[in-house]
C-alpha positions as CSV (number, residue, x, y, z in Angstrom):
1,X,76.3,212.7,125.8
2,X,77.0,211.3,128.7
3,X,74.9,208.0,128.2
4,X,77.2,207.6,125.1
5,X,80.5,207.7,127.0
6,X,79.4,205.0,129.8
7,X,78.1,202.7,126.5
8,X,82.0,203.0,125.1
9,X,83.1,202.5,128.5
10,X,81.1,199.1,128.9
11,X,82.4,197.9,125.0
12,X,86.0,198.5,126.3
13,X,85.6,196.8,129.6
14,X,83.9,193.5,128.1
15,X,86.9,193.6,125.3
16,X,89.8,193.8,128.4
17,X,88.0,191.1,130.1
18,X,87.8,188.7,126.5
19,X,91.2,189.5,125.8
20,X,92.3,188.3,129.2
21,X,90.5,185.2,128.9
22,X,92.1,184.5,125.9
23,X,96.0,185.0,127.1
24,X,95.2,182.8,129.8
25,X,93.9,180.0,127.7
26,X,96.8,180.1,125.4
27,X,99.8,181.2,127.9
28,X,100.0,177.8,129.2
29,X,99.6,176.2,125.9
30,X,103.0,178.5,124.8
31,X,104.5,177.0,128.1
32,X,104.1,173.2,127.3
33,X,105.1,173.5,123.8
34,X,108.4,175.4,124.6
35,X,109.8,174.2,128.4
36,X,111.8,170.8,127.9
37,X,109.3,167.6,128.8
38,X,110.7,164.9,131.9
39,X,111.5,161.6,130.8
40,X,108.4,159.5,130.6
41,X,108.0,157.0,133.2
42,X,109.1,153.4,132.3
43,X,106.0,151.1,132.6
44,X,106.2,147.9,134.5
45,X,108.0,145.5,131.7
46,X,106.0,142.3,130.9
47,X,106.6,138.9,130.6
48,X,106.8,138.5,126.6
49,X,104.0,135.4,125.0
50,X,105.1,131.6,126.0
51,X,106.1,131.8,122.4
52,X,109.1,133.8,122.2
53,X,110.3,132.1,126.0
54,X,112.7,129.5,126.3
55,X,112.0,126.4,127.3
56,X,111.7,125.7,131.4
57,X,115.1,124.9,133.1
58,X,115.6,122.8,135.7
59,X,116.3,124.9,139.2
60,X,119.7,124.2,139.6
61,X,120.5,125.8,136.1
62,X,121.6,129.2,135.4
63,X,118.9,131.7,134.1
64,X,119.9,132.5,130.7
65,X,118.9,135.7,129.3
66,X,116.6,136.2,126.8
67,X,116.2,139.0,124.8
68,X,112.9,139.4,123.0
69,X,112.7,140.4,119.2
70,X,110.7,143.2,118.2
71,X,107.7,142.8,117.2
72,X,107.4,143.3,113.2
73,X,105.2,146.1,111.7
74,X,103.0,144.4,109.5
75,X,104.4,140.7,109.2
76,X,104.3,139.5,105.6
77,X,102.1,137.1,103.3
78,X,102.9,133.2,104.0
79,X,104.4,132.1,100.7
80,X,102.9,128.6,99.4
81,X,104.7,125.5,100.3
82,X,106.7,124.0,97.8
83,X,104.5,121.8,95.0
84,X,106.8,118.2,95.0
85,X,106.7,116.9,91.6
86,X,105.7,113.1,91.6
87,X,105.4,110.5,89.2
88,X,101.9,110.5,89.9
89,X,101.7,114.3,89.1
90,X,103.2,114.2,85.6
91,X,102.0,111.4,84.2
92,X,103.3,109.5,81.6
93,X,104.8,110.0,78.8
94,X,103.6,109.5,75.2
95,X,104.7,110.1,71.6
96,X,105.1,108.3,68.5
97,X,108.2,106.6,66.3
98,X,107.7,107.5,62.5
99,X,110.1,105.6,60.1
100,X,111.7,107.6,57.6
101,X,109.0,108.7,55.2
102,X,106.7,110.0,58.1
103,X,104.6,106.4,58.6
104,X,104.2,105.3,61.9
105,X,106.9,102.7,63.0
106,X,104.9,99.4,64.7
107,X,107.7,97.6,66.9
108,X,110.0,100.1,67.1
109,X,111.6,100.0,70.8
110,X,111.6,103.0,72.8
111,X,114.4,103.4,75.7
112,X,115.6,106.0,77.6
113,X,119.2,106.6,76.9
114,X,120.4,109.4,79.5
115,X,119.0,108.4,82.3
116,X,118.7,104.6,81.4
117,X,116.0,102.3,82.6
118,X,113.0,102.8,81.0
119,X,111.5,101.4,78.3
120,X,108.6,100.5,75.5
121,X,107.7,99.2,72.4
122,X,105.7,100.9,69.6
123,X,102.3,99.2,69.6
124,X,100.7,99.1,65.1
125,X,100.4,103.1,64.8
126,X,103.6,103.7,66.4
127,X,102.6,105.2,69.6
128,X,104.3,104.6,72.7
129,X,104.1,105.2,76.8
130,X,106.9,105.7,78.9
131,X,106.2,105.7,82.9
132,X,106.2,109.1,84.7
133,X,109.2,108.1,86.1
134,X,111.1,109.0,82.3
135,X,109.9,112.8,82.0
136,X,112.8,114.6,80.5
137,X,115.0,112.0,79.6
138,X,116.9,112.0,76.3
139,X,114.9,109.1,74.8
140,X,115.9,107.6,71.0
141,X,114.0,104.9,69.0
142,X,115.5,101.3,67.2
143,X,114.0,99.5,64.4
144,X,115.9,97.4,62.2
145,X,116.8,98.1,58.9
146,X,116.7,102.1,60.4
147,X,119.1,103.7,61.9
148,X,118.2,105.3,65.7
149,X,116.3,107.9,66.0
150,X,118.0,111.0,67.2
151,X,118.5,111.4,70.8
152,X,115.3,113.6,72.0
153,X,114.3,115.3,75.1
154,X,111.0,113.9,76.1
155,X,108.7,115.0,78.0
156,X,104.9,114.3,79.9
157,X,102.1,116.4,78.4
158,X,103.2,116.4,74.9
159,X,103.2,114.7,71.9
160,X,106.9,113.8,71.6
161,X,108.3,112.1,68.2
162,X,111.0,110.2,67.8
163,X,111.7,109.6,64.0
164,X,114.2,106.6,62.5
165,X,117.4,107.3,60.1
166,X,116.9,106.5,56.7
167,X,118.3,103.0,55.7
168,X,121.9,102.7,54.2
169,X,124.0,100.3,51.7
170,X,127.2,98.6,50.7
171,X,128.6,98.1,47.3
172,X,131.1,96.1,45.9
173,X,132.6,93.3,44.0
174,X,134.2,89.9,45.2
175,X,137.7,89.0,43.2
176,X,140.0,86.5,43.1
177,X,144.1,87.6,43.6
178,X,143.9,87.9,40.2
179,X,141.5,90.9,40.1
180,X,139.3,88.5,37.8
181,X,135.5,88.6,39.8
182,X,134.1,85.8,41.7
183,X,130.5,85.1,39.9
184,X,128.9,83.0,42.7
185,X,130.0,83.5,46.3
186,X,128.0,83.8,49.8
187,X,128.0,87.4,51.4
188,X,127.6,87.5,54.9
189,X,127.5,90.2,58.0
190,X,130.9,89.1,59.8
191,X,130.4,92.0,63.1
192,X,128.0,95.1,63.4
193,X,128.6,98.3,65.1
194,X,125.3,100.5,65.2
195,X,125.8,103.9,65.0
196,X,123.2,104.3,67.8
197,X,122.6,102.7,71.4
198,X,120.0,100.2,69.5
199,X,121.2,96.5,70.0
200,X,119.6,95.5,66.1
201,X,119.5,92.0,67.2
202,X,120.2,89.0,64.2
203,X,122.3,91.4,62.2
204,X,125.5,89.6,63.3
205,X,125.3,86.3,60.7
206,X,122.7,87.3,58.0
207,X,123.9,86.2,54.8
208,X,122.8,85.6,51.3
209,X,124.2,84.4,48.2
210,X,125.1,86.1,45.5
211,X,125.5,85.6,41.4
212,X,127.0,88.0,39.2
213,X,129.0,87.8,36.0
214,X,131.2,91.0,37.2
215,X,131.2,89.5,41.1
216,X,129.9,93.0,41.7
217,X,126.9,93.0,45.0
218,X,124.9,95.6,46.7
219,X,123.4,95.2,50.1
220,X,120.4,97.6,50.9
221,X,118.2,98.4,53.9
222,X,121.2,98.5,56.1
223,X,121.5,100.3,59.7
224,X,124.1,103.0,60.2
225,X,126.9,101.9,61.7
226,X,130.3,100.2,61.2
227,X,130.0,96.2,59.2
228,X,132.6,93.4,58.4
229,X,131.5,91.8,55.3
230,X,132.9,88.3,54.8
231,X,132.4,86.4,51.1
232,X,133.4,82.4,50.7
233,X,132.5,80.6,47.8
234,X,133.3,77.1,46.6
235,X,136.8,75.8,46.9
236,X,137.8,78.9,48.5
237,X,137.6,80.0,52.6
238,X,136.6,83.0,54.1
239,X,137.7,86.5,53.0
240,X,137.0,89.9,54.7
241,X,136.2,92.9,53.9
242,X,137.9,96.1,55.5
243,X,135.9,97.8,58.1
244,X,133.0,100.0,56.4
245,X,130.9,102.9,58.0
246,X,127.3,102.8,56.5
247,X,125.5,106.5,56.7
248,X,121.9,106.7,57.1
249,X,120.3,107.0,53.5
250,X,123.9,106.8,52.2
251,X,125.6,103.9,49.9
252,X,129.5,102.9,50.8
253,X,130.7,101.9,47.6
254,X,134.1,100.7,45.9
255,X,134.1,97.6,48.8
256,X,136.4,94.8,47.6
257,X,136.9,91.2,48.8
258,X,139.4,89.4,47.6
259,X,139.3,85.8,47.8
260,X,141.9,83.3,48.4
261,X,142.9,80.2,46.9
262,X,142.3,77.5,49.6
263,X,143.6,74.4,50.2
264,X,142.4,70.6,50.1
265,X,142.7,68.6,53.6
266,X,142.8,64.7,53.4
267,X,143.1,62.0,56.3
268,X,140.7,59.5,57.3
269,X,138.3,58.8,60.5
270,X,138.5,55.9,62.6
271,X,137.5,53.7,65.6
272,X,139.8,55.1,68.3
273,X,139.3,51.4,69.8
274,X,138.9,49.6,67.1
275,X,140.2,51.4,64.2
276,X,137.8,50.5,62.0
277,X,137.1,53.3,59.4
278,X,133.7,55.8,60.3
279,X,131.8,55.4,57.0
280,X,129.6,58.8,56.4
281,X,131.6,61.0,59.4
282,X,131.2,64.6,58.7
283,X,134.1,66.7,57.9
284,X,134.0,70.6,58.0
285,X,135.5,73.7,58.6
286,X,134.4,74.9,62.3
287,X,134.6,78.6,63.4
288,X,136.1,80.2,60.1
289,X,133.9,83.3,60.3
290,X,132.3,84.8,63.6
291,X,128.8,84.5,61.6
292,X,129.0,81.4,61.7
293,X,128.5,81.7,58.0
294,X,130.7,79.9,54.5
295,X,130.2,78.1,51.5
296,X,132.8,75.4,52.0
297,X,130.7,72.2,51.9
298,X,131.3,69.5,54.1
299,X,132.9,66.2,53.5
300,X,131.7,62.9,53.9
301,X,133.7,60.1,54.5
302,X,133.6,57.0,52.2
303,X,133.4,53.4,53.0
304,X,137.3,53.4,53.7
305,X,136.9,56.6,56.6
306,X,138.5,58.6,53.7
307,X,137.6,62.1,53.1
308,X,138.6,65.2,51.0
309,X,137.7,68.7,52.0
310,X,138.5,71.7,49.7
311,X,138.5,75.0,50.3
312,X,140.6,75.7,54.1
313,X,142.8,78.3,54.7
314,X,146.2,77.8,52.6
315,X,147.8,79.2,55.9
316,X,147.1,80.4,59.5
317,X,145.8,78.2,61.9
318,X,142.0,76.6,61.1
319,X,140.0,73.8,62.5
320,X,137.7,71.2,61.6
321,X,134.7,69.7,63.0
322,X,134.3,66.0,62.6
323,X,131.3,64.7,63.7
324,X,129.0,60.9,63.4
325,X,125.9,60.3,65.5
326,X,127.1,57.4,67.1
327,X,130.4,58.9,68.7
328,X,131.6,62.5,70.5
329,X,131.8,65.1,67.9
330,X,135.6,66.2,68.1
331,X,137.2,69.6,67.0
332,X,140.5,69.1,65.6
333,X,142.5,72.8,66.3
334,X,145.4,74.4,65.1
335,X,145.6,73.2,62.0
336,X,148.1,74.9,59.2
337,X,148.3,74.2,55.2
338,X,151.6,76.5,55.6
339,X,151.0,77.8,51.9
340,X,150.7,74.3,50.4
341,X,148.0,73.3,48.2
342,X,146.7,70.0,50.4
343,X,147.7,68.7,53.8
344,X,146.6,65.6,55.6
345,X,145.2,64.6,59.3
346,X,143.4,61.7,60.7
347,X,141.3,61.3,63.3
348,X,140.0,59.3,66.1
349,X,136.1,59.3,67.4
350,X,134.9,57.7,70.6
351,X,132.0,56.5,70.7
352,X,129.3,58.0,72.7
353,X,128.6,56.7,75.9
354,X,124.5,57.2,77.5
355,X,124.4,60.2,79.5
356,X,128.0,61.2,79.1
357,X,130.3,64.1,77.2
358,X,129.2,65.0,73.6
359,X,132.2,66.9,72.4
360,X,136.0,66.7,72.4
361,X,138.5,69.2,71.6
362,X,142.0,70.7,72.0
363,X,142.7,73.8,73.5
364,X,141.8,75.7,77.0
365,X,138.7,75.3,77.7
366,X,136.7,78.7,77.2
367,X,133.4,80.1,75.8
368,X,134.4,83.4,74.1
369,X,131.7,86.0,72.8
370,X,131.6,89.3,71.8
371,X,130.1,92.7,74.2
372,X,130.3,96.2,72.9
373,X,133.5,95.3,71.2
374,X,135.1,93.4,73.6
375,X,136.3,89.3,74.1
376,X,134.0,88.3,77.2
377,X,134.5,84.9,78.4
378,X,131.2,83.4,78.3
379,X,131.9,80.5,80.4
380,X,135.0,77.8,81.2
381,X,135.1,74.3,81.3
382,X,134.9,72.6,84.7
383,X,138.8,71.0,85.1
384,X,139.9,72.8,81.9
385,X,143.0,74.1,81.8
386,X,141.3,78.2,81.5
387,X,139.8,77.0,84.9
388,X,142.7,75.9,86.5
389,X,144.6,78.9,85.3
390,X,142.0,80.6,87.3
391,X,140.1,82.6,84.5
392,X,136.3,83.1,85.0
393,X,133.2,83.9,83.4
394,X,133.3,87.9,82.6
395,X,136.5,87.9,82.3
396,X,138.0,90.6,79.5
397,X,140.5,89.0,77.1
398,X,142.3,91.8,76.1
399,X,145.5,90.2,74.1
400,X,146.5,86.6,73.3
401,X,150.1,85.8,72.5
402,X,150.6,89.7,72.9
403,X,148.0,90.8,70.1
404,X,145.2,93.3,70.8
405,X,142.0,91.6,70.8
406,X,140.4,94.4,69.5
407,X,142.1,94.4,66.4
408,X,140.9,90.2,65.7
409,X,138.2,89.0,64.7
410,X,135.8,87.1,67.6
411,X,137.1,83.9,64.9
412,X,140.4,84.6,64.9
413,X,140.6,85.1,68.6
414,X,139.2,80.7,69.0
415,X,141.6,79.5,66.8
416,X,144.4,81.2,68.8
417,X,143.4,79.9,71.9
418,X,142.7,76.6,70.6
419,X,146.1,74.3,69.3
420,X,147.7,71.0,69.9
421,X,148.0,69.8,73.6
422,X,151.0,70.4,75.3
423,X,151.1,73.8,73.6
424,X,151.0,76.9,75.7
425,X,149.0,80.2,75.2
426,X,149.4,83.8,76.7
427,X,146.5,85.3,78.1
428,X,145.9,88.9,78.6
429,X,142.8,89.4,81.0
430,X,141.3,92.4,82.4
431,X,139.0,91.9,85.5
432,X,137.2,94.6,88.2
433,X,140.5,97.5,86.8
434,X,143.2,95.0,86.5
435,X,145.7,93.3,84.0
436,X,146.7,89.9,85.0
437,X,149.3,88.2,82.2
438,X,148.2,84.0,82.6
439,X,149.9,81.6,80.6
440,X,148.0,78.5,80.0
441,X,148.8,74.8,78.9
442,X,146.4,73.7,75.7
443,X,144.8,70.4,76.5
444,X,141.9,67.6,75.3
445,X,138.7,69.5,77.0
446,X,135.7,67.3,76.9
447,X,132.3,68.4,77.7
């Protein structure tokens, strides 16, 4: 009995001892977790990297202060560098032109409209290549008798196509003032307007003669676009037609061109030194239509110098050309029937001299021509009196004697400039934004 109380005694004395180990393990753990902790030490600061340091100063400049950014957590991906688009990365750009009826278009030209600059021509299946450079431009396509193709948004990489506007017409009939039709006349393009940016080159002046019992015409395979139609026939000048807008695959009908009466001019051509008569001098109308184009035949004159041409303007002013291979051709300007049925001039001729002038005329001594519209002077005659007025080549002529060029014909605008000498002429002319109002003397211009 006694052997089992010193046994319990031991057990409790080992568990007293186990539990006190175990407080004293965990008492101080208690104490660190609970009591407030000190301030940690601050740790010597370093220098940051030579990255993130200014540069050196000189000694005798004040330290600046720098204050070093924090440093990031995880810094982030580098993104890729920009690609740069180059003409050498895009590569040209192709396509094709069909016509109308989906058939490849061999000639057609190409050209960038917005931005300009660029351009090809359709090689025999129609394709074409424009340089890198014209990626994404608004591209269209010309080919006479089409109209342009629509503007299109090209592009390298693709098969771009560019298709022409189908062809229009005109129709008509060609009268006297009578209403009673003209059955033989000649029909020719007086001015052209495209509807697109094309130029349609050798539209201006194309002509062709016509024959019909009712004077009635139709003109097919014509561009879109705004024409002038002029008709002349024998004994009778130049007539015009109103202005008429031709729609791709679309006929302008109910046209009408009336045509004058004209008038017969008589006179004779002589030696202006000798006065002896110039047997088989040429007589004709000169710069009656801006095409250049009219069925007034010339006059020849007989063995007297005499000659008889029928057919110019019963009124308005007109000129003739008269012209002989042994002397200067001379243009004889400002000329006016005044509603009769005949008048009469004579003229003079020099003869030619080797190497010297080949032409002589009245007026002021300008080459007009036509651009987008407008009355360009082409050129002026060295000493004339448009270059002593101090016009110049590009110049705009924008009104003469007060009327709107752009309401007159490029043939109508000559004949005003050009009148007797001694005769003055207002010119309105635009240059580089301004108006200047120049009023000129007509003379004898030779060149």
């Amino acid at each position: 009995m006694a052997d089992i109380r010193t046994a319990g005694a031991q057990r409790r004395a080992w568990l007293s001892a186990a539990l006190l180990s175990v407080a004293l393990l965990v008492m101080p753990l208690l104490v660190w977790l609970l009591l407030p902790r000190p301030s940690p030490v601050m740790p010597v600061r370093r220098e940051p990297a030579a990255a993130l340091l200014p540069p050196p100063q000189p000694e005798l400049t004040a330290p600046r202060e720098v204050e070093a950014p924090p440093a990031p957590s995880a810094p982030p991906a580098p993104s890729p560098p920009p690609r740069e688009v180059t003409a050498a990365s895009v590569g040209p750009v192709r396509g094709v032109v069909l016509d109308p009826e989906g058939h490849p278009s061999a000639g057609a030209v190409v050209s960038c409209r917005e931005p300009p600059g660029n351009s090809a021509s359709a090689d025999a299946e129609g394709r074409f290549e424009l340089p890198a450079e014209a990626d994404g431009c608004t591209a269209t396509a010309a080919q006479p008798p089409y109209g342009d193709a629509e503007p299109t948004r090209v592009a390298a990489g693709r098969d771009n196509v560019l298709r022409l506007l189908a062809a229009g017409a005109i129709v008509g009939e060609v009268v006297d003032p009578s209403g009673r039709p003209v059955e033989a006349y000649l029909l020719a393009i007086e001015s052209f307007t495209p509807a697109g940016s094309g130029a349609h080159a050798g539209v201006n002046g194309r002509a062709r003669k016509v024959s019909d019992p009712g004077g009635a015409f139709r003109w097919d395979a014509l561009a879109p676009g705004r024409y002038v139609l002029t008709a002349s026939s024998a004994g009778r000048p130049p007539a015009r037609s109103r202005p008429v807008d031709v729609e791709a695959g679309r006929a302008a009908e109910r046209v009408r061109i009336v045509l004058p009466q004209g008038a017969t001019l008589r006179g004779r051509v002589v030696d202006a030194a000798s006065r002896a008569p110039v047997v088989e001098a040429q007589v004709e109308l000169d710069s009656a239509t801006s095409s250049g184009a009219n069925a007034i035949s010339l006059a020849l004159t007989d063995a007297n110098g005499d000659y008889e041409l029928e057919g110019v303007p019963a009124s308005g002013p007109f000129s003739v050309r008269v012209r002989h291979q042994q002397y200067m051709a001379k243009i004889v300007s400002g000329l006016d029937a005044r509603g009769a049925q005949s008048t009469r001039v004579d003229v003079e001729l020099r003869q030619l001299d080797d190497g010297g002038a080949r032409e002589e005329l009245t007026g002021i001594g300008a080459m007009l021509s036509l651009s987008s519209g407008r009355v360009i002077i082409a050129g002026v005659v060295e000493g004339g009196p448009a270059a002593s007025a101090g016009l110049l080549a590009g110049d705009v002529i924008a009104r003469i004697d007060g009327r709107p060029t752009t309401e007159l014909p490029l043939a109508d605008c000559i004949q005003l400039l050009r009148g007797p000498a001694g005769t003055v002429v207002s010119v309105g002319v635009e240059r580089e934004g301004r108006t200047l109002d120049v009023t000129i003397r007509r003379d004898v211009v030779v060149r």
